[in-house]
KEDO-668865 format. One line per 8 residues: number of its first residue (from 1); their letters; for each residue x, z, y of C-alpha. Coordinates in nm, 2 decimals. Layout:
REM residues N
NUM) A) X Z Y | ...
This chain:
REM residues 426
1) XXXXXXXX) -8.23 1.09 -1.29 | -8.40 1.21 -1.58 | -8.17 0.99 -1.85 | -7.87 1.11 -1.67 | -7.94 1.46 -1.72 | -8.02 1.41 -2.09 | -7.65 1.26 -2.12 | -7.49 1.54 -2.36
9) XXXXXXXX) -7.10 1.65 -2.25 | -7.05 1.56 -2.65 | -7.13 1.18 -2.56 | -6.89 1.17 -2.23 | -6.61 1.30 -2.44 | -6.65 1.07 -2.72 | -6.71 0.74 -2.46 | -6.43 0.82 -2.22
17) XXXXXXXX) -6.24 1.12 -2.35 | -6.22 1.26 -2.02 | -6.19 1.64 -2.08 | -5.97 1.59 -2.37 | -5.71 1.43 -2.20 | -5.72 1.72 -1.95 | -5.69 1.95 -2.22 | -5.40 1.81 -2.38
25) XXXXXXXX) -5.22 1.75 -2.07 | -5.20 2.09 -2.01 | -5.12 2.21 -2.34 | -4.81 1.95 -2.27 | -4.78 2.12 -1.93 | -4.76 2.47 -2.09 | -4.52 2.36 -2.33 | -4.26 2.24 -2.09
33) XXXXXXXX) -4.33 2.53 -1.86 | -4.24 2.77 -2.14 | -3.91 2.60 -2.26 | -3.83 2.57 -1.92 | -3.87 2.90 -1.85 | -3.65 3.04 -2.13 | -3.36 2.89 -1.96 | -3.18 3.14 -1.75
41) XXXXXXXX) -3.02 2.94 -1.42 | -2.71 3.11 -1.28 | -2.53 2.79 -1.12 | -2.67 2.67 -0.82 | -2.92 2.36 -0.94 | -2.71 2.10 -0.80 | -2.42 2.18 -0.92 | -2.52 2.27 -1.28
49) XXXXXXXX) -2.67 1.93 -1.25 | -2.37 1.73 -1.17 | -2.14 1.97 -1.38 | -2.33 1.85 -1.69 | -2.34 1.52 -1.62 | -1.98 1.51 -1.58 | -1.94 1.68 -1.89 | -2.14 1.48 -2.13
57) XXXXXXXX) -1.96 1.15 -1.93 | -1.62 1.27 -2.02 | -1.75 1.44 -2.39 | -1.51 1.72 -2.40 | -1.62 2.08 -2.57 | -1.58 2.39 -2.40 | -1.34 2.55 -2.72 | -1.10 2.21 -2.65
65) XXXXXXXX) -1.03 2.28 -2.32 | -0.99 2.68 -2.42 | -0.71 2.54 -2.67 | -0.54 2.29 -2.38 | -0.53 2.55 -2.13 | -0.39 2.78 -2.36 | -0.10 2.62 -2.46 | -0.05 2.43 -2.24
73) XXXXXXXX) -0.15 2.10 -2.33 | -0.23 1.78 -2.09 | -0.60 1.74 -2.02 | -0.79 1.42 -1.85 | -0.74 1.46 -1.47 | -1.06 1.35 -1.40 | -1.16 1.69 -1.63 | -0.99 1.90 -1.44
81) XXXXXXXX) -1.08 1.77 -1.09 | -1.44 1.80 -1.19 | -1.45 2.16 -1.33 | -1.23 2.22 -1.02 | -1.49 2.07 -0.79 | -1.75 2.23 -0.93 | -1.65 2.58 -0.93 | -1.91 2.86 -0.94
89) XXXXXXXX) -1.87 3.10 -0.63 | -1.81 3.48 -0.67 | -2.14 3.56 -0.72 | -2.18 3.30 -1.00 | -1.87 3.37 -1.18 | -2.04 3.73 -1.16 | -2.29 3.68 -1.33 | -2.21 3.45 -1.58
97) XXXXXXXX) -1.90 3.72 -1.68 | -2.13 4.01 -1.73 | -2.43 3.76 -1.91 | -2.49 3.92 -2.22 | -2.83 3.72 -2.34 | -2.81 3.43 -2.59 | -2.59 3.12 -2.53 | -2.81 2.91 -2.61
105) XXXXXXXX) -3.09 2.99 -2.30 | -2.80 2.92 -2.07 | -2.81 2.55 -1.95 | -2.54 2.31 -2.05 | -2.32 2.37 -1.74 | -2.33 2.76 -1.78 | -2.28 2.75 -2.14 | -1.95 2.54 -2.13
113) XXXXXXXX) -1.83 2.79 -1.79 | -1.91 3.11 -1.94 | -1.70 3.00 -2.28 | -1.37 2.91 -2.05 | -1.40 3.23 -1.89 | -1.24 3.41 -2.13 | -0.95 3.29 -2.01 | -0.70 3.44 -1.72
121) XXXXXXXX) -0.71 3.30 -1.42 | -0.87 2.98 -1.59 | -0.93 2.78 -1.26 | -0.56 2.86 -1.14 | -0.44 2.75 -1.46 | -0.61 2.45 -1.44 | -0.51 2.38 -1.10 | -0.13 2.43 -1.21
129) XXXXXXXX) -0.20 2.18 -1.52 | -0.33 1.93 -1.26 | -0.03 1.93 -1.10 | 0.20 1.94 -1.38 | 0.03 1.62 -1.53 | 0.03 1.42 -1.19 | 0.37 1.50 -1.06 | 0.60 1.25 -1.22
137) XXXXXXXX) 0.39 0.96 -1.13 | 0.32 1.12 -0.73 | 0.72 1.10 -0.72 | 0.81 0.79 -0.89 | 0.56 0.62 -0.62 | 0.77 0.82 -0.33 | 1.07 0.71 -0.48 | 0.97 0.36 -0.51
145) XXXXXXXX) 0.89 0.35 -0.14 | 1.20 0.48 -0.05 | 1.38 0.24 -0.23 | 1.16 -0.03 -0.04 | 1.26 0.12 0.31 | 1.60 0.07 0.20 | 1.63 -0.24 0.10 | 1.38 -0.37 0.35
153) XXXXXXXX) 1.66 -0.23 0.67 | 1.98 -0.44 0.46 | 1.75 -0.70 0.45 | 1.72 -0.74 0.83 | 2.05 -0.64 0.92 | 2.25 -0.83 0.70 | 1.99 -1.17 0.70 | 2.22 -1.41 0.86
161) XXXXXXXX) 1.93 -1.68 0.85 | 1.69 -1.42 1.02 | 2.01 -1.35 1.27 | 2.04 -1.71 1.35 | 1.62 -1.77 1.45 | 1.68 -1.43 1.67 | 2.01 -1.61 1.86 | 1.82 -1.89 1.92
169) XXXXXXXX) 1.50 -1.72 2.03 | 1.71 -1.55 2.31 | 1.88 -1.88 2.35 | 1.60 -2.07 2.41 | 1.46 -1.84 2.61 | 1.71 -1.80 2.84 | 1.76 -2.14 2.91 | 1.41 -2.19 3.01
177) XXXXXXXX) 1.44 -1.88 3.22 | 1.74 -1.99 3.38 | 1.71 -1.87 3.77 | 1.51 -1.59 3.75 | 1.56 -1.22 3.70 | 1.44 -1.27 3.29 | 1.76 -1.52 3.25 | 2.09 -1.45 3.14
185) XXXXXXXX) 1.90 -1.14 2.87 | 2.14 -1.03 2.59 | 1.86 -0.94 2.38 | 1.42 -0.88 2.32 | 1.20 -0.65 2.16 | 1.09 -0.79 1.80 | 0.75 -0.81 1.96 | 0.82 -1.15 2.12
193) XXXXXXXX) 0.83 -1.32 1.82 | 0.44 -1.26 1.82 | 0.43 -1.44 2.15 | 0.59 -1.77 2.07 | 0.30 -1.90 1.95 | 0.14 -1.86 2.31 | 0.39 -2.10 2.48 | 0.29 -2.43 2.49
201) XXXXXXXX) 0.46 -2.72 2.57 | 0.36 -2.99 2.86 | 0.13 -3.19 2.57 | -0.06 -2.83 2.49 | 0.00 -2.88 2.16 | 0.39 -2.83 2.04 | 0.47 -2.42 2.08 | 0.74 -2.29 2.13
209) XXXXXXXX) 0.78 -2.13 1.80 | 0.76 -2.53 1.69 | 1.08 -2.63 1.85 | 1.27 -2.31 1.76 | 1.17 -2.39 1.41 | 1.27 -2.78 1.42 | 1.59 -2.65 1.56 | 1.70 -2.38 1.31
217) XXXXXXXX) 1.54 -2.66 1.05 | 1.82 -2.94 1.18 | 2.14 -2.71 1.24 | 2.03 -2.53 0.86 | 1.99 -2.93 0.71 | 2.31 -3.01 0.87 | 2.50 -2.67 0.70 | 2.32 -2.72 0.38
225) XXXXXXXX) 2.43 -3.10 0.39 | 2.81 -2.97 0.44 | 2.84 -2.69 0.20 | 2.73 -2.94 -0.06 | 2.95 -3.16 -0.04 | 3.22 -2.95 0.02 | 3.10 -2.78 -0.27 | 3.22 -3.11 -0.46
233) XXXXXXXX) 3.55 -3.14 -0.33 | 3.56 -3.30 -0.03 | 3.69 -3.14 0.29 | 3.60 -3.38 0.58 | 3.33 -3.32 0.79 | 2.96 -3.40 0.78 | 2.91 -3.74 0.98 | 2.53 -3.75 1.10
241) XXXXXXXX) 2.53 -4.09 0.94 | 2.60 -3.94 0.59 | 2.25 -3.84 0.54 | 1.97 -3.97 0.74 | 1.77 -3.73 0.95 | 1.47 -3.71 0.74 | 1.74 -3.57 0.48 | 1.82 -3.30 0.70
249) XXXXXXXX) 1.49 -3.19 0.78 | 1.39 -3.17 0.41 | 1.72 -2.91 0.32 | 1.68 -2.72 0.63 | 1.29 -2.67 0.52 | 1.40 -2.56 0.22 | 1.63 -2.31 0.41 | 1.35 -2.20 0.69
257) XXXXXXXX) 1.09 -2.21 0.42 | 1.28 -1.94 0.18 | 1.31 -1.64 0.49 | 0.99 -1.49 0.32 | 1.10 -1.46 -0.03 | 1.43 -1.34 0.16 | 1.28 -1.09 0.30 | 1.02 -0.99 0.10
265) XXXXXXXX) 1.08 -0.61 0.05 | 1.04 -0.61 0.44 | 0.70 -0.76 0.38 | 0.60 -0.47 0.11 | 0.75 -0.21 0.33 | 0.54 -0.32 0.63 | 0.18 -0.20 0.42 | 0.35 0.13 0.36
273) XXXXXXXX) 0.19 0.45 0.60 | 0.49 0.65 0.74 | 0.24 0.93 0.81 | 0.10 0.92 0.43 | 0.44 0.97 0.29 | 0.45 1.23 0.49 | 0.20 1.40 0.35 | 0.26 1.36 -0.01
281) XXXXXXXX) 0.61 1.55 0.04 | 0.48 1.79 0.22 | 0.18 1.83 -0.02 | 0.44 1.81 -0.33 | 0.62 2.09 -0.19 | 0.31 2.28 -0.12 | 0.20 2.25 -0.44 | 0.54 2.33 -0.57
289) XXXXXXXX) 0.55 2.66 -0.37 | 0.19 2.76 -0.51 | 0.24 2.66 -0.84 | 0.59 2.94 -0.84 | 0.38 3.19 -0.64 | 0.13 3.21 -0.95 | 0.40 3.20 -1.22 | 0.59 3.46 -1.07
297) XXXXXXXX) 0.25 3.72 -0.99 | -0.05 3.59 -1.22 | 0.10 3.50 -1.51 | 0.35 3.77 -1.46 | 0.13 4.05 -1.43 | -0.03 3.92 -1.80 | 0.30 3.94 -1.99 | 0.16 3.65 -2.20
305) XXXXXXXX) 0.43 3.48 -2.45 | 0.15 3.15 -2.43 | 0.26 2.73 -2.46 | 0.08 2.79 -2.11 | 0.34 2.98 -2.03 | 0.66 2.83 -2.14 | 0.61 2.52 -2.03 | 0.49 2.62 -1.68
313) XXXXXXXX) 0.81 2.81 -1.63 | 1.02 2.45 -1.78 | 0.85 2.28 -1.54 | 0.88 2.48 -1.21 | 1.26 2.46 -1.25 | 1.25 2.09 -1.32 | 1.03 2.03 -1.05 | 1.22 2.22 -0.80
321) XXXXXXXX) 1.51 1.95 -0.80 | 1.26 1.68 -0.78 | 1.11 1.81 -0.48 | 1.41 1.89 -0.32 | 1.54 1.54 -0.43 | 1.23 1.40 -0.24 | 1.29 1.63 0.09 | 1.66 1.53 0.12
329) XXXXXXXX) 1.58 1.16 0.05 | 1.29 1.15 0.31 | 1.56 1.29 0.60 | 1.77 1.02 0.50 | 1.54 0.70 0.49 | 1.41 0.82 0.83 | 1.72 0.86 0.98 | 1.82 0.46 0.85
337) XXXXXXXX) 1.51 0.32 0.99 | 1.57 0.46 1.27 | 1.92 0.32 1.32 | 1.76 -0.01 1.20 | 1.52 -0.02 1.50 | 1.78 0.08 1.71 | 1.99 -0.25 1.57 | 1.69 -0.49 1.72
345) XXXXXXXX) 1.53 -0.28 2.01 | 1.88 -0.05 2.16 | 1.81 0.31 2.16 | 1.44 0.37 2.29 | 1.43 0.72 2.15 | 1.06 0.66 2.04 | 0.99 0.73 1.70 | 0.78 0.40 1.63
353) XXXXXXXX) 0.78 0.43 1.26 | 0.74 0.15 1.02 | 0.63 -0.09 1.28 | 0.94 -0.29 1.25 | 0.85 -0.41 0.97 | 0.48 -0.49 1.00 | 0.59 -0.71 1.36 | 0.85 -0.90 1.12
361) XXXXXXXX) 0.58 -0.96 0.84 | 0.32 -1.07 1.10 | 0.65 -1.29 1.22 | 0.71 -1.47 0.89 | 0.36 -1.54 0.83 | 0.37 -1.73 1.12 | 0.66 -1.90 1.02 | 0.51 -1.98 0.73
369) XXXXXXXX) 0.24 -2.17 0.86 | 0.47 -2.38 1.15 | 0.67 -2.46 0.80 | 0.34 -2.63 0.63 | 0.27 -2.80 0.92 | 0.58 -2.96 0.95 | 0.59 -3.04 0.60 | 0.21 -3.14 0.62
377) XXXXXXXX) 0.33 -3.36 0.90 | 0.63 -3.51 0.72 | 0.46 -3.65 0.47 | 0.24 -3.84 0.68 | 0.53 -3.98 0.89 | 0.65 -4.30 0.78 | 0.98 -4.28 0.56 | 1.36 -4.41 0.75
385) XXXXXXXX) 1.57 -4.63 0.51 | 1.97 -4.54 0.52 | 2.02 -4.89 0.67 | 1.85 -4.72 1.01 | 2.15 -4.45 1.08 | 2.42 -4.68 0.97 | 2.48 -4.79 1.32 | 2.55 -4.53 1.68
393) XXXXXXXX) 2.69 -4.18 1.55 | 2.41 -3.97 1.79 | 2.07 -3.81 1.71 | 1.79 -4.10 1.66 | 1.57 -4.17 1.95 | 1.21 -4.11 1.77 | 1.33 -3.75 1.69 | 1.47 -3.65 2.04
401) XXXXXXXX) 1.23 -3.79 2.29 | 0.88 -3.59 2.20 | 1.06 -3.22 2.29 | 1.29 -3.36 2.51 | 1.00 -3.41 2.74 | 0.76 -3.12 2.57 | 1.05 -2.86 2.75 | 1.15 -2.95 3.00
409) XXXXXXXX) 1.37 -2.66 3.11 | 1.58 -2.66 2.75 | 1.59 -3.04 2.77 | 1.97 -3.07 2.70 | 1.98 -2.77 2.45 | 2.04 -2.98 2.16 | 2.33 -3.18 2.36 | 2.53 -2.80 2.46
417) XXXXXXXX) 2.45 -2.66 2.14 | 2.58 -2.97 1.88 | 2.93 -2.89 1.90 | 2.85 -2.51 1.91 | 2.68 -2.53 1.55 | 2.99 -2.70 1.39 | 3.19 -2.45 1.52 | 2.96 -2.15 1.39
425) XX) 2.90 -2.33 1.09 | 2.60 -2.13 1.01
């Protein structure tokens, strides 16, 4: 105990440096206490924060964005939506305004605010140049939708391969509902396509979306088969000897296969949002009707002969025929799909929207997939010589037994509807 006593404070300093550490971590403490105390906070901490991160991200000074605003002159959306974000509340803007102590105590995020407050109605300014800047692209995308609608209702109306699969849909199922109070229908909701897939035949494999296909695939092999060689000069009819069946169910793949591509502005019009389009009109014209309240009481009230200014006024009246463009347009693409889901469905007087088109694009992708399959299932089959349909004129046994017996109730469909397809021709 004595020997520890005898230890001078000299020695514990100069072994482990103990109270020197402490001493210079507080002189480092006092330090940063001091700077940070000769910064004067007017912006909430959070927001001054994220303001000045933003603003070193996007490295714009405050006397650039002065001289944009000014005259007029496009700035980085992203810019805009921050220091629009971010905007100091009345109390802030206050203070900042009547801040008279040096710049330089401020922090980053009150230093660049309190220089762009020079500026008139800065913040509505900025709000106007937002919407200047993202205008022509917001109605170019409306536009382009539009013209999708459009297309997308000729498509379906005026499809005479899409026609055809619908005829025999209703075809087919009539027959099989032949007796009952669902025969004898002279139409069906779109929706049943969806459904095909659930009917099975009597080997729980074939659907009935399978036959319909292998049907529209023969009658479409059999027209494809005729127009060409018509198409070379010869006017007699297609014998079913001409070509051998495997022939015909190749073109008419080819035929089924294509609806997609046939119909694919239906497709892009089914991921459009009715609602969404909606509300960028209505937001547009909004916007619009903001944008002319503030150059016709703001700006007016300054008298200011600015860029800013002239081209504010330049685009208001441009703008005005866009948007009504865009009103006009919407009434009018409404109205059409309307009348196109009236075409398929009668008059319902239900408002259902774009979901035509997404039942029609679900339809076709399962179309798509019976297609592969029977393409997949082709090429596995074993290949028919010419020398096998030279003999009887009538539809080989190996391709009419299986759905002969997979259906029963539409058994003699392809017997009643042979000499129906030559006289459609289509």
């Amino acid at each position: 105990m004595v020997l520890l006593h005898r230890l001078s404070e000299d020695a514990i300093e100069t072994l482990f440096g103990c109270n020197a550490d402490k001493k210079s971590g507080d002189g480092k403490k006092d330090l940063t206490s001091k700077e940070a105390a000769q910064v004067v906070r007017i912006l909430d901490p959070k927001k001054a924060q994220n303001l000045a991160i933003s603003l070193k991200a996007l490295s714009v000074s405050a006397e650039e964005v002065s001289c944009a605003v000014k005259e007029g002159n496009e700035l980085p959306s992203d810019l805009i939506q921050t220091l629009i974000r971010w905007v100091p509340n009345t109390d802030e803007e206050l203070r900042l305004r009547l801040y008279t102590g040096e710049l330089s105590q401020l922090g980053p995020a009150e230093q660049f605010l309190k220089a762009i407050f020079d500026i008139p109605y800065i913040y509505e300014r900025l709000d106007a140049l937002l919407f200047m800047a993202g205008l022509p692209e917001e109605a170019s995308n409306v536009k382009q939708s539009f013209a999708t609608l459009e297309m997308a209702c000729e498509e379906l109306k005026n499809s005479r391969l899409f026609l055809k699969l619908l005829e025999a849909v209703l075809k087919t199922g009539n027959r099989m509902n032949v007796g009952t109070f669902r025969g004898g229908a002279q139409a069906f909701k779109l929706d049943t396509l969806l459904k095909l897939s659930d009917v099975k035949g009597t080997d729980g494999k074939i659907t009935l979306l399978h036959f319909v296909v292998q049907e529209i695939i023969h009658s479409e092999g059999v027209r494809s088969a005729r127009a060409a060689k018509e198409q070379k000069g010869s006017v007699s009819s297609v014998d079913n000897n001409d070509l051998i069946e495997e022939e015909y169910k190749q073109l008419g793949l080819q035929v089924v296969s294509s609806l997609g591509d046939e119909l694919q502005n239906v497709r892009n019009a089914a991921i459009l949002d009715a609602d969404q389009l909606t509300r960028s009109i209505t937001s547009v014209g909004h916007r619009l009707g903001k944008t002319k309240e503030f150059l016709n009481t703001s700006m007016k009230s300054l008298d200011e002969d600015s860029g800013f200014h002239r081209k504010l006024v330049h685009f208001v009246e441009q703008s005005q025929t866009d948007v009504t463009f865009l009103l006009e347009e919407e009434k009018k693409i409404r109205s059409l799909v309307k009348s196109t889901v009236d075409y398929f469905h009668g008059r319902t007087g239900k408002d259902e929207g774009l979901r035509l088109f997404v039942v029609v694009r679900d339809f076709l992708a399962m179309l798509d997939k019976v297609c592969n399959e029977v393409k997949e299932a082709s090429k596995v089959a074993p290949k028919k010589t010419k020398t096998e349909v030279t003999l009887p004129s009538r539809t080989p046994r190996s391709f009419q037994d299986p759905r002969r017996n997979l259906f029963p109730a539409i058994k003699d469909r392809r017997a009643h509807s042979s000499s129906s397809s030559s006289d459609e021709g289509s």
